[in-house]
PDBQT receptor file of N, H, CA, C and O in Angstrom, charges set to zero:
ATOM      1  N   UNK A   1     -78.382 -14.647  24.921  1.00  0.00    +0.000 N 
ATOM      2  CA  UNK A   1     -77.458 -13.598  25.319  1.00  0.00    +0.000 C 
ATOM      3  C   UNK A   1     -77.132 -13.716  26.810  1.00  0.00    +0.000 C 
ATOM      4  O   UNK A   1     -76.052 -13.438  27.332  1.00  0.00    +0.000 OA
ATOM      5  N   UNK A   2     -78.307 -14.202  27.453  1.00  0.00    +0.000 N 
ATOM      6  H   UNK A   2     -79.184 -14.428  27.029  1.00  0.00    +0.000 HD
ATOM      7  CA  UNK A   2     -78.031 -14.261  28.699  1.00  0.00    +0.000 C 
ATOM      8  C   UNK A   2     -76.959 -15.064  29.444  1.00  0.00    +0.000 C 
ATOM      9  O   UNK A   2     -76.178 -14.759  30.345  1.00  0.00    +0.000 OA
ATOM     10  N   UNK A   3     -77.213 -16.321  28.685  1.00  0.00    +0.000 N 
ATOM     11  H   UNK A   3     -77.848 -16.569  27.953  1.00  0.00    +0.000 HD
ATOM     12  CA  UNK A   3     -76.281 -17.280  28.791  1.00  0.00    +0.000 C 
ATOM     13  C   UNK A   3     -74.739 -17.477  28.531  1.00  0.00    +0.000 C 
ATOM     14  O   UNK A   3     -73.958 -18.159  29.193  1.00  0.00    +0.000 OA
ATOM     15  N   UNK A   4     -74.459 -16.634  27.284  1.00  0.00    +0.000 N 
ATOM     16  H   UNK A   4     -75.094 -16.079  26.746  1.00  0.00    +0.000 HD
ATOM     17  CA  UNK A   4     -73.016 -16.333  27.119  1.00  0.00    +0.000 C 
ATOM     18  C   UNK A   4     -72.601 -15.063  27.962  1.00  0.00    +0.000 C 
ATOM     19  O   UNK A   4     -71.417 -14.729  27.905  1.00  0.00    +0.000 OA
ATOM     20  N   UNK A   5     -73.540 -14.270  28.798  1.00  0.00    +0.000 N 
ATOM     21  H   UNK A   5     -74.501 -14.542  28.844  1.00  0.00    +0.000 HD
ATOM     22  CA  UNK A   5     -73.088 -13.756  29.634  1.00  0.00    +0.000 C 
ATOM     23  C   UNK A   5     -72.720 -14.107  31.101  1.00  0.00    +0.000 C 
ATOM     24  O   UNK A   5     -72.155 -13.427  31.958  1.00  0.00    +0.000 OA
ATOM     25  N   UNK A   6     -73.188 -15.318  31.131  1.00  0.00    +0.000 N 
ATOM     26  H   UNK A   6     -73.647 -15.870  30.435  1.00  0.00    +0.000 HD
ATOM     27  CA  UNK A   6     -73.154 -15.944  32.426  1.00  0.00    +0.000 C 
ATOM     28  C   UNK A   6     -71.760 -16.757  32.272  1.00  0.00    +0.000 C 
ATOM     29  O   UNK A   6     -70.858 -16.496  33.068  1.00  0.00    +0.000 OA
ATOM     30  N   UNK A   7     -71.601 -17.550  31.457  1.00  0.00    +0.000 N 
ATOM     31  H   UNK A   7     -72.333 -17.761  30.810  1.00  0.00    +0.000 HD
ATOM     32  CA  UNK A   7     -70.560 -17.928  30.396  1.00  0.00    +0.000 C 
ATOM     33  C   UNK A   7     -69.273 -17.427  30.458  1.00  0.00    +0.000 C 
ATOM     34  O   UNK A   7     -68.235 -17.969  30.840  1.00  0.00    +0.000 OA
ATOM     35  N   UNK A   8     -69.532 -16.069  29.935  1.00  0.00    +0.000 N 
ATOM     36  H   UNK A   8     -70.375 -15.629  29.625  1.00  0.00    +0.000 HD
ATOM     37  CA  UNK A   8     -68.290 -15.356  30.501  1.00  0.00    +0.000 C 
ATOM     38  C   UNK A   8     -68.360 -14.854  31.749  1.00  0.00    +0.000 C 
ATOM     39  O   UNK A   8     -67.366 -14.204  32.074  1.00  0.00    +0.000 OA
ATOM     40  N   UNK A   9     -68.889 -14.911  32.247  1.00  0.00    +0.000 N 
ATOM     41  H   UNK A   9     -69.697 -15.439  31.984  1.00  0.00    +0.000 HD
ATOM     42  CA  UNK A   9     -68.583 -14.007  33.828  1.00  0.00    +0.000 C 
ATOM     43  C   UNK A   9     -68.018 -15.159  34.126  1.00  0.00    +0.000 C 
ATOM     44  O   UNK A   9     -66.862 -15.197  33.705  1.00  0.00    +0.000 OA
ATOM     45  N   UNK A  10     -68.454 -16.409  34.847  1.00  0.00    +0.000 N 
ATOM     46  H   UNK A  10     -69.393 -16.378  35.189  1.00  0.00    +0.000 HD
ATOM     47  CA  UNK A  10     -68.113 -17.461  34.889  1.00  0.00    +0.000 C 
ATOM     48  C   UNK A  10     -66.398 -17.712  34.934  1.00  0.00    +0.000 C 
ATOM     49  O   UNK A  10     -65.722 -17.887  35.947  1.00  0.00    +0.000 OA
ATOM     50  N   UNK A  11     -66.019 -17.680  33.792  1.00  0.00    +0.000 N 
ATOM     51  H   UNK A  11     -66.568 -17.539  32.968  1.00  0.00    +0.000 HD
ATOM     52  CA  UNK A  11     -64.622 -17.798  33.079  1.00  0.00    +0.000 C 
ATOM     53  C   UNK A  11     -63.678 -16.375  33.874  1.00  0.00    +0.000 C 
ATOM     54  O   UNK A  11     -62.500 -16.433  34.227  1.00  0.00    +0.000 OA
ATOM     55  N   UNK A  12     -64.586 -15.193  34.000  1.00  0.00    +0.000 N 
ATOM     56  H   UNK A  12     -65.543 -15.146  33.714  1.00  0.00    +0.000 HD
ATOM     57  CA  UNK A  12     -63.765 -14.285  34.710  1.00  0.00    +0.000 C 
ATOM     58  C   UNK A  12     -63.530 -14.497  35.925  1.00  0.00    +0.000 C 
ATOM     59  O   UNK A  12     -62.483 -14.131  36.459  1.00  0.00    +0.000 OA
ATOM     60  N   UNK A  13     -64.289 -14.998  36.419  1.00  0.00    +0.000 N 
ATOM     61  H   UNK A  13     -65.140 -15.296  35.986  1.00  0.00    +0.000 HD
ATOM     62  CA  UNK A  13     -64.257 -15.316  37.653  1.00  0.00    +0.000 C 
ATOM     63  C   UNK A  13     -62.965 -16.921  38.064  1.00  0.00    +0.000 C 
ATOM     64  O   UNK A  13     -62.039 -17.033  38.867  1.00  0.00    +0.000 OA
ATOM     65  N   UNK A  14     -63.290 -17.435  37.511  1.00  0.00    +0.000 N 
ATOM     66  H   UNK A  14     -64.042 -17.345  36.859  1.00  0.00    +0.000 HD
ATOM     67  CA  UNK A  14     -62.591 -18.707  37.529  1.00  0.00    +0.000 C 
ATOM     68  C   UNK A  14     -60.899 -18.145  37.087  1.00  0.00    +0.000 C 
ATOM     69  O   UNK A  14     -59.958 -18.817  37.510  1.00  0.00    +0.000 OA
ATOM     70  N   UNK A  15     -60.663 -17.089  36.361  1.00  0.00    +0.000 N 
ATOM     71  H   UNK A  15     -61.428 -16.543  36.017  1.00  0.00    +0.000 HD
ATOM     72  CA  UNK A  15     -59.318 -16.588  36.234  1.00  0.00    +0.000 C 
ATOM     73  C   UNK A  15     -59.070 -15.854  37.481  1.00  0.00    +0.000 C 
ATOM     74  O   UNK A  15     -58.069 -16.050  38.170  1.00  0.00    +0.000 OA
ATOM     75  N   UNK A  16     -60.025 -14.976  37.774  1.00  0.00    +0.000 N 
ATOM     76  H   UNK A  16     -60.839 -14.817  37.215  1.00  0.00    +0.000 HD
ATOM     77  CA  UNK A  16     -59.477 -14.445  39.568  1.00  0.00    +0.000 C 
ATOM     78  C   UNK A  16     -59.232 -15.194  40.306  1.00  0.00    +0.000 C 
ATOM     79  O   UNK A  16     -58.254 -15.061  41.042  1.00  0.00    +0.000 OA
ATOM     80  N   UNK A  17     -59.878 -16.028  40.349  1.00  0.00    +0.000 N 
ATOM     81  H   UNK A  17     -60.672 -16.136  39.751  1.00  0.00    +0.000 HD
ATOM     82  CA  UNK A  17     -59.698 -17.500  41.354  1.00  0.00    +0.000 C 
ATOM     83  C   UNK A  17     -58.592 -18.049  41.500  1.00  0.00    +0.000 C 
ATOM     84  O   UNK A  17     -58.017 -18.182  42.580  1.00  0.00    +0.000 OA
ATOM     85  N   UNK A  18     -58.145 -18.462  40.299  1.00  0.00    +0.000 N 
ATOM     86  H   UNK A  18     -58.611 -18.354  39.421  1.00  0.00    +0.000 HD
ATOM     87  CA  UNK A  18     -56.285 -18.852  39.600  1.00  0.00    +0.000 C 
ATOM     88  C   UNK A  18     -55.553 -17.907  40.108  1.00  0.00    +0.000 C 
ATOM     89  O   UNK A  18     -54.493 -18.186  40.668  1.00  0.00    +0.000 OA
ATOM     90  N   UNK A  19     -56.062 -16.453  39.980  1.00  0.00    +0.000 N 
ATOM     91  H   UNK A  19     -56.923 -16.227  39.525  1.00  0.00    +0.000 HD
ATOM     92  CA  UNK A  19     -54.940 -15.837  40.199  1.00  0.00    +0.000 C 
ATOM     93  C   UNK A  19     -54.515 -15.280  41.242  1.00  0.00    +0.000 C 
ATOM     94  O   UNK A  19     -53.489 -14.668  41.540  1.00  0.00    +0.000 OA
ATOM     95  N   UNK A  20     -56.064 -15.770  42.105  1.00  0.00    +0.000 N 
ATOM     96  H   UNK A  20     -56.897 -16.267  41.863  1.00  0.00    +0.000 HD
ATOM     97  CA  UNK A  20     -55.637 -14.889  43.740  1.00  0.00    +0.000 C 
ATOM     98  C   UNK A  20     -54.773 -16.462  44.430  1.00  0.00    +0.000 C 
ATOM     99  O   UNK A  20     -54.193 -16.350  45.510  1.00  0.00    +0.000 OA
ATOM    100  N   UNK A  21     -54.776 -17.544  43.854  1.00  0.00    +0.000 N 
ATOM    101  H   UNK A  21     -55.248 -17.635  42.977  1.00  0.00    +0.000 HD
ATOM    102  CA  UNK A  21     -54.418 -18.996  43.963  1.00  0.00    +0.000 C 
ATOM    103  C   UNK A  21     -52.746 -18.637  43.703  1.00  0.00    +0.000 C 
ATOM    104  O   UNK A  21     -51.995 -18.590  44.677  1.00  0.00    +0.000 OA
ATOM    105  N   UNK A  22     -52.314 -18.430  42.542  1.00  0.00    +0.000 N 
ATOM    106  H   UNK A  22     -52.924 -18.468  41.750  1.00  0.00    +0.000 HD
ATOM    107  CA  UNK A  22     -50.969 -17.937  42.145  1.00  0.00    +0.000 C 
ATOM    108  C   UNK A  22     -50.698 -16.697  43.471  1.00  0.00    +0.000 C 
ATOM    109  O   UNK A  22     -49.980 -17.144  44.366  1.00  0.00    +0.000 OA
ATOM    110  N   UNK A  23     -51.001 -15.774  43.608  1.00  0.00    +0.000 N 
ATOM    111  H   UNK A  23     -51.585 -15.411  42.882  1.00  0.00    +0.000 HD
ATOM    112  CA  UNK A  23     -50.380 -15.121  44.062  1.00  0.00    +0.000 C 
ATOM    113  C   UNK A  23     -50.175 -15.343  45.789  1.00  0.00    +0.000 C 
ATOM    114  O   UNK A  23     -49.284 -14.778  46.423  1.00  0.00    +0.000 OA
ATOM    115  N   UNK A  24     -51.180 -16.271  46.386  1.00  0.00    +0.000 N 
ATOM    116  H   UNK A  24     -51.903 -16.730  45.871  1.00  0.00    +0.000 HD
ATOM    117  CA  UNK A  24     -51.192 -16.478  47.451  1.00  0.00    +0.000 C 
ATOM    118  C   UNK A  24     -49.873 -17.441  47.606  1.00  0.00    +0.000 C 
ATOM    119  O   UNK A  24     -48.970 -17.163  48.394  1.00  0.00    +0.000 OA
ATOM    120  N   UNK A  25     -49.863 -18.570  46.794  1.00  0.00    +0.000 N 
ATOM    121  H   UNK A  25     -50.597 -18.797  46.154  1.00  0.00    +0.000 HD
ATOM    122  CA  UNK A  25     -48.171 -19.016  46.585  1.00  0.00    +0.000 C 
ATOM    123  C   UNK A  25     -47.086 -18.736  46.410  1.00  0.00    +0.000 C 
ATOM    124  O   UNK A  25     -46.099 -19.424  46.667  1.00  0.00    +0.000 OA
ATOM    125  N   UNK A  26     -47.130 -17.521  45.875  1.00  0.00    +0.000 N 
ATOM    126  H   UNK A  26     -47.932 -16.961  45.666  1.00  0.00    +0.000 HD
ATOM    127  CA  UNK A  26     -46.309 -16.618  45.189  1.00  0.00    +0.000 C 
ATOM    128  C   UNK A  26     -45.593 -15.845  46.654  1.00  0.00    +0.000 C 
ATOM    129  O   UNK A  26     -44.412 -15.584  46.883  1.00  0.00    +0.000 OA
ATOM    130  N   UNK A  27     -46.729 -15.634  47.432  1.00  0.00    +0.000 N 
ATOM    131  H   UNK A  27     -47.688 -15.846  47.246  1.00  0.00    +0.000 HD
ATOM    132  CA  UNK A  27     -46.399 -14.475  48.389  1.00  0.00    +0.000 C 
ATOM    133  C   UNK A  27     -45.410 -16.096  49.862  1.00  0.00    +0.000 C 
ATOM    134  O   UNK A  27     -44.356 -15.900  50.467  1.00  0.00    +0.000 OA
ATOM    135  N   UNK A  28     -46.174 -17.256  49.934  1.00  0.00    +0.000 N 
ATOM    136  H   UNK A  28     -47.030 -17.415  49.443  1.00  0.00    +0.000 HD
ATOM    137  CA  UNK A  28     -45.689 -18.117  50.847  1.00  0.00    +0.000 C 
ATOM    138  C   UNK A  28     -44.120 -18.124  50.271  1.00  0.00    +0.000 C 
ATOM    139  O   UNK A  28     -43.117 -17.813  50.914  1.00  0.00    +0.000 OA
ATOM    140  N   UNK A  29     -44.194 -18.607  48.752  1.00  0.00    +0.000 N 
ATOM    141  H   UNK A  29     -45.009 -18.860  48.230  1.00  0.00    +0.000 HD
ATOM    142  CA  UNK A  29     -42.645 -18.588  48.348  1.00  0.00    +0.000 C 
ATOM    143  C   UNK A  29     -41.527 -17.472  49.232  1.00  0.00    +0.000 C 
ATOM    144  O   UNK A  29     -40.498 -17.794  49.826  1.00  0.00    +0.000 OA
ATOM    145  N   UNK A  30     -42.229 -15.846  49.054  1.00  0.00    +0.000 N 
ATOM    146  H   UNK A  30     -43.065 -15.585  48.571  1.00  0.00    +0.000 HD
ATOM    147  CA  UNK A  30     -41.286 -15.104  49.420  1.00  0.00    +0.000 C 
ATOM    148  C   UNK A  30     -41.466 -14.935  50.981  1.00  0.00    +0.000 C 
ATOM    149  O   UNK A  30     -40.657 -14.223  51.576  1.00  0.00    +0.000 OA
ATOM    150  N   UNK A  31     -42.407 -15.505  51.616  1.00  0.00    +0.000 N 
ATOM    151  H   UNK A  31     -43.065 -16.083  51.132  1.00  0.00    +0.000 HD
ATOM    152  CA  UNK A  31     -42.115 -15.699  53.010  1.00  0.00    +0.000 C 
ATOM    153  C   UNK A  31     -40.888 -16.845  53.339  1.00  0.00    +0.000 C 
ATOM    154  O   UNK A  31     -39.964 -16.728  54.144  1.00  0.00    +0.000 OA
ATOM    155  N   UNK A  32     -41.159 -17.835  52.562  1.00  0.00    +0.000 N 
ATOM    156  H   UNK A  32     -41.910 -17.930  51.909  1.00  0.00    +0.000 HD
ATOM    157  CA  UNK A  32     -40.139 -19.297  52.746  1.00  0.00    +0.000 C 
ATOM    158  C   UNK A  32     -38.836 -18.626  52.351  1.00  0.00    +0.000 C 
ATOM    159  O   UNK A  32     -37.780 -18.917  52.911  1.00  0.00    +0.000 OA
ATOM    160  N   UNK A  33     -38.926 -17.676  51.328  1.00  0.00    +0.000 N 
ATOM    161  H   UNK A  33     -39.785 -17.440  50.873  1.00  0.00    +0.000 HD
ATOM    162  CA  UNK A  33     -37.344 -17.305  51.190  1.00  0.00    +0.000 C 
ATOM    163  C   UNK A  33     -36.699 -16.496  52.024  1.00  0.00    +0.000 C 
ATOM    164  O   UNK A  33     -35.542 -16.748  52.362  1.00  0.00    +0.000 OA
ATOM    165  N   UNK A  34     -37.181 -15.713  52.346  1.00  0.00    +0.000 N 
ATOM    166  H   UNK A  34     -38.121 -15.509  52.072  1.00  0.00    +0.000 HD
ATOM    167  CA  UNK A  34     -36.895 -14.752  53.817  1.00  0.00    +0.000 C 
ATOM    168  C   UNK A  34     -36.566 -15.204  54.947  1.00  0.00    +0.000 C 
ATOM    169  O   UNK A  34     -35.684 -14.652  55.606  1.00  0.00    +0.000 OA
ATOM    170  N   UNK A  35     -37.275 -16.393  55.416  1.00  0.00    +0.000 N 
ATOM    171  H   UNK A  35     -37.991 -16.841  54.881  1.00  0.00    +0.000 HD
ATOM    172  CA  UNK A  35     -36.867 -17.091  56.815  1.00  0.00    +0.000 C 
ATOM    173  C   UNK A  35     -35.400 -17.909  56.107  1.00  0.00    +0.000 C 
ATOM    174  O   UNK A  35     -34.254 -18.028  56.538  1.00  0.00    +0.000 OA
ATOM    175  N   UNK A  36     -35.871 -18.237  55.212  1.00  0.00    +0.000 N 
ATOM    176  H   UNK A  36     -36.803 -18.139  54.862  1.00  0.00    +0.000 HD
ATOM    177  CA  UNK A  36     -34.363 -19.002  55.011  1.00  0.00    +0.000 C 
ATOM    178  C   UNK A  36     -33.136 -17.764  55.151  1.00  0.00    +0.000 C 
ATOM    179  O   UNK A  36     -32.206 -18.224  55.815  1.00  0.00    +0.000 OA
ATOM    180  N   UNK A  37     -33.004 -17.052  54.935  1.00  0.00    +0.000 N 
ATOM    181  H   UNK A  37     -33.759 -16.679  54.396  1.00  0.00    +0.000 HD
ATOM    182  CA  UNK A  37     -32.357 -15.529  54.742  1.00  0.00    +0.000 C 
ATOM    183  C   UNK A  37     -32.095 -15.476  56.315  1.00  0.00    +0.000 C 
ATOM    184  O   UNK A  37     -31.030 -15.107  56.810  1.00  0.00    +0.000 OA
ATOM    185  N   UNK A  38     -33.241 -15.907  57.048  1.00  0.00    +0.000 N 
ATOM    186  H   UNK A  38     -34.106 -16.207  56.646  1.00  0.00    +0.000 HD
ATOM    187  CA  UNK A  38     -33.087 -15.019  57.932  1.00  0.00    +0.000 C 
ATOM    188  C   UNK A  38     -33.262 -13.938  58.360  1.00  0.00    +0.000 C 
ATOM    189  O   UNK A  38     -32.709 -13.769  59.447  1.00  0.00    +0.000 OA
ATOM    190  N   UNK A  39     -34.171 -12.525  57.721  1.00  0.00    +0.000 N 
ATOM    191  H   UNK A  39     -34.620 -12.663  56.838  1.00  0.00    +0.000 HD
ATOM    192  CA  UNK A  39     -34.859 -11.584  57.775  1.00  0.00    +0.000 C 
ATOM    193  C   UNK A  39     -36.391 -11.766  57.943  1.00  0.00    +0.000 C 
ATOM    194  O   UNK A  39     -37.236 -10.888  57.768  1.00  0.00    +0.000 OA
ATOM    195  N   UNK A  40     -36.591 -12.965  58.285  1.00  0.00    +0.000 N 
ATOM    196  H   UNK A  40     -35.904 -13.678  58.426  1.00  0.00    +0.000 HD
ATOM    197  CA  UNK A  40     -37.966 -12.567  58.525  1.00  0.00    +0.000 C 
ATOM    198  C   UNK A  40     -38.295 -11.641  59.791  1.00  0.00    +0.000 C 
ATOM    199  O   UNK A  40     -39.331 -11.069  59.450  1.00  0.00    +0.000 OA
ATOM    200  N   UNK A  41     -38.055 -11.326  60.697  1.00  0.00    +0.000 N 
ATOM    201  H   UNK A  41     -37.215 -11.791  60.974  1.00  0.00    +0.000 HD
ATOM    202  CA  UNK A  41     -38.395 -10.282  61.689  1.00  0.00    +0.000 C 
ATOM    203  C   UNK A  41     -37.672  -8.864  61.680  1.00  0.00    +0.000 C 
ATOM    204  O   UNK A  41     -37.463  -8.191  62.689  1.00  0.00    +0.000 OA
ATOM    205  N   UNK A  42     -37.403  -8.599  60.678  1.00  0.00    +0.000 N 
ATOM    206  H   UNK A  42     -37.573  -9.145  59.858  1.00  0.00    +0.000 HD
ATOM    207  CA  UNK A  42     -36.633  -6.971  60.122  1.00  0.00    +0.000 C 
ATOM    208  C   UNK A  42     -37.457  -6.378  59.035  1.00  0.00    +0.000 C 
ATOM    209  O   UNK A  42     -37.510  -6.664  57.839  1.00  0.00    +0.000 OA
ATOM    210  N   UNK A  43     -38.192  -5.333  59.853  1.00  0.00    +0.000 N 
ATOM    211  H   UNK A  43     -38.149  -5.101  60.825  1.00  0.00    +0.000 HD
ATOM    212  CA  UNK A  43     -39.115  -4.413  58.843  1.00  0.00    +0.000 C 
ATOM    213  C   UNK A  43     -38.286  -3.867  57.864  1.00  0.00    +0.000 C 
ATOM    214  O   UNK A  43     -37.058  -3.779  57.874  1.00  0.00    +0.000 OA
ATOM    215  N   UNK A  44     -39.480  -3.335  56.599  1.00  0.00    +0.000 N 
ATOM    216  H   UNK A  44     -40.477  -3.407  56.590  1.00  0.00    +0.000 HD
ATOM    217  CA  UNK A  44     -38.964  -3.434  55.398  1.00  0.00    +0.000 C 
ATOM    218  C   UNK A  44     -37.745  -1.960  55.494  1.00  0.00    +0.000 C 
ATOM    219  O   UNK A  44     -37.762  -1.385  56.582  1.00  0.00    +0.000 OA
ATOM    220  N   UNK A  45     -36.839  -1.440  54.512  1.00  0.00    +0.000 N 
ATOM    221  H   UNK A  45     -36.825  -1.907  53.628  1.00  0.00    +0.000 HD
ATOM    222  CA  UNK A  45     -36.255  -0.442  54.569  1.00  0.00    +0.000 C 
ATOM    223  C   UNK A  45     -36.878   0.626  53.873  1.00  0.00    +0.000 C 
ATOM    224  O   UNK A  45     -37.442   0.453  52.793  1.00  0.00    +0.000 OA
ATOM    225  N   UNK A  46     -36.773   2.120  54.653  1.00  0.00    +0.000 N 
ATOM    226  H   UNK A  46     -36.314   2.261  55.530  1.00  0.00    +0.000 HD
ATOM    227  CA  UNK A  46     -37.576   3.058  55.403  1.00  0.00    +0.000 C 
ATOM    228  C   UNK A  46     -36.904   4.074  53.789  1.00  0.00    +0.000 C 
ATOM    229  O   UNK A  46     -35.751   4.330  53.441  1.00  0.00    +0.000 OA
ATOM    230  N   UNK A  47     -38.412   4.453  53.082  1.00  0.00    +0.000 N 
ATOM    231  H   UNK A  47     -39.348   4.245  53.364  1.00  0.00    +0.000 HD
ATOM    232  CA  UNK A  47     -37.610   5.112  52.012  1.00  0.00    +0.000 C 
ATOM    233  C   UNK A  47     -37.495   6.425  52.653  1.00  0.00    +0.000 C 
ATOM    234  O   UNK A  47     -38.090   6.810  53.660  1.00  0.00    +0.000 OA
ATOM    235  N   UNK A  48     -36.528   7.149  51.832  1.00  0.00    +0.000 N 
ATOM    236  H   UNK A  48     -36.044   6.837  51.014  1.00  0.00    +0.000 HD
ATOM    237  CA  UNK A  48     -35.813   8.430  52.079  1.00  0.00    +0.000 C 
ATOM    238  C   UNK A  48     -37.129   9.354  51.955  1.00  0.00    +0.000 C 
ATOM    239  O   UNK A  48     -38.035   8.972  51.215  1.00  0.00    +0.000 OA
ATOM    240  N   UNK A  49     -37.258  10.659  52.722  1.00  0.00    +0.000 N 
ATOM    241  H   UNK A  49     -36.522  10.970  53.324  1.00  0.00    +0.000 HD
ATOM    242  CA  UNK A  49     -37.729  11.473  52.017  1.00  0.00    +0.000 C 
ATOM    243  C   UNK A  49     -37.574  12.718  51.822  1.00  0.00    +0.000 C 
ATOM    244  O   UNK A  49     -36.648  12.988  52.588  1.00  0.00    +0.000 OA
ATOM    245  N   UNK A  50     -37.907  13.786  51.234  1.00  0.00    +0.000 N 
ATOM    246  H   UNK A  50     -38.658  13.567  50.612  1.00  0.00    +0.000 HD
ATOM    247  CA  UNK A  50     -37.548  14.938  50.857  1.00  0.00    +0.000 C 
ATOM    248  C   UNK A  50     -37.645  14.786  49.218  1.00  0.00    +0.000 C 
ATOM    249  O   UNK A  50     -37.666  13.662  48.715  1.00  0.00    +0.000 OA
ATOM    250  N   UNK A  51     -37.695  15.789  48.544  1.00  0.00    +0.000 N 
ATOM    251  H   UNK A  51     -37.678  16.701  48.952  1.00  0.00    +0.000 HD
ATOM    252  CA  UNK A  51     -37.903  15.948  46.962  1.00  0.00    +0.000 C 
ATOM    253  C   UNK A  51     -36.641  16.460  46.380  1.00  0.00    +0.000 C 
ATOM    254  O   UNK A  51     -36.197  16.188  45.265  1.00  0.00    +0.000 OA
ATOM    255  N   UNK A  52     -36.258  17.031  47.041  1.00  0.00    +0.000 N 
ATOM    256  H   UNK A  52     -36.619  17.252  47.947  1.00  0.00    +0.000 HD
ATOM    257  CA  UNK A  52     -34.988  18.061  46.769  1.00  0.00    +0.000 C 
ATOM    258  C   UNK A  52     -33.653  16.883  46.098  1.00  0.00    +0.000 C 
ATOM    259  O   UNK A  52     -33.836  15.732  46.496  1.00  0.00    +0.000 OA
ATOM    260  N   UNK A  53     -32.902  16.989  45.539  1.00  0.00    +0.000 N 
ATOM    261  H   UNK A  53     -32.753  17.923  45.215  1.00  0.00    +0.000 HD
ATOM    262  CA  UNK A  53     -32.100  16.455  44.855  1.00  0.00    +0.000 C 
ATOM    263  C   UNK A  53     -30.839  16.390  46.239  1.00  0.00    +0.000 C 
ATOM    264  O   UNK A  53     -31.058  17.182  47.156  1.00  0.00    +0.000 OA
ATOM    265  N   UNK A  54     -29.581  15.484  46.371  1.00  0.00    +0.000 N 
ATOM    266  H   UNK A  54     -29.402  14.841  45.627  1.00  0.00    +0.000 HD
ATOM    267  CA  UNK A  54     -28.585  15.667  47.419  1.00  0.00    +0.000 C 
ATOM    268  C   UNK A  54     -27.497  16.677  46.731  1.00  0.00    +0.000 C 
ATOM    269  O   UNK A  54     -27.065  17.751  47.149  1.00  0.00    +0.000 OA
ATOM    270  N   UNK A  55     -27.303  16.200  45.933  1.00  0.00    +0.000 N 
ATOM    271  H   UNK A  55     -27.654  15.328  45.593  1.00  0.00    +0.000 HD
ATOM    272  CA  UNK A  55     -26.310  17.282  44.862  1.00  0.00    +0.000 C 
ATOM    273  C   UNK A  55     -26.707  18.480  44.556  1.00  0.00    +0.000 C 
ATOM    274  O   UNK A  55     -27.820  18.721  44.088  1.00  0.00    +0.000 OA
ATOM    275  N   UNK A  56     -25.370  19.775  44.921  1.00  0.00    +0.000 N 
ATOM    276  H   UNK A  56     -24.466  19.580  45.301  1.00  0.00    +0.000 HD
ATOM    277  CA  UNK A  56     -25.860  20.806  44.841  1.00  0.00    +0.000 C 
ATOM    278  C   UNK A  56     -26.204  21.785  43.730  1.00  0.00    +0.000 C 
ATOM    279  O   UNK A  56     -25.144  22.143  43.217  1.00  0.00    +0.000 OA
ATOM    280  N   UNK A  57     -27.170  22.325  43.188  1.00  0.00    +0.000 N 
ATOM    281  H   UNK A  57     -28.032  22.034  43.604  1.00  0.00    +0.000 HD
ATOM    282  CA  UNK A  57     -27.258  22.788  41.658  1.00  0.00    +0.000 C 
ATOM    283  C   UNK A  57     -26.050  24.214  41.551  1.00  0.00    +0.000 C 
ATOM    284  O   UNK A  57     -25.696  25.223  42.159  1.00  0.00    +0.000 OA
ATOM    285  N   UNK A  58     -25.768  23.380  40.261  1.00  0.00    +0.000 N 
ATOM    286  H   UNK A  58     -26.056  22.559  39.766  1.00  0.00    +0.000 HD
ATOM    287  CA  UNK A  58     -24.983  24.773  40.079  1.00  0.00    +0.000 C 
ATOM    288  C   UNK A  58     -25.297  25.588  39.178  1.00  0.00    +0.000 C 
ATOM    289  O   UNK A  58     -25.960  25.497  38.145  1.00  0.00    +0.000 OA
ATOM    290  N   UNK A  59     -24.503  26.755  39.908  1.00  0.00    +0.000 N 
ATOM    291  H   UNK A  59     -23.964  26.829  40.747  1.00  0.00    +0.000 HD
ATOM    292  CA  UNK A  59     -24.886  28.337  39.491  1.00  0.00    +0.000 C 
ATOM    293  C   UNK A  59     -24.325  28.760  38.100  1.00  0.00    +0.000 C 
ATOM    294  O   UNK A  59     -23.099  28.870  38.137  1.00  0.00    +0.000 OA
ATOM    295  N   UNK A  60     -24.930  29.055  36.761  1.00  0.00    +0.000 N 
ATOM    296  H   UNK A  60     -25.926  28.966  36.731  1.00  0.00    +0.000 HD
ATOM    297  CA  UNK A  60     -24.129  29.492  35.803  1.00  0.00    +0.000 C 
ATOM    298  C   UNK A  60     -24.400  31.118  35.713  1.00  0.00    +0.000 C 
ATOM    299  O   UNK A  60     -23.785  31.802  34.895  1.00  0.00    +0.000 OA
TER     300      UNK A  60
């Protein structure tokens, strides 16, 4: 039992690995695409806030 638990941890681990691997490429890609763009030094856009709707409710 011990062993197929090691087994699988193992295998979980080796998929995080892949996937912090993927995403670390993933993230250079969208740096490489940005400088190509030309936005690489323009912080991201600033969401709105307030809850309230812009349109005014109407009265029945």
């Amino acid at each position: 039992m011990q062993t197929r638990f090691q087994t699988m941890s193992d295998s979980i681990i080796t998929k995080i690995d892949d996937m912090g691997g993927r995403i670390n490429e993933l993230e250079q890609s969208i740096n490489d695409l940005r400088a190509e763009m030309g936005v690489e030094g323009t912080p991201p856009p600033a969401s709105k806030s307030g809850d309230e709707p812009k349109t005014p409710a109407s009265s029945s």
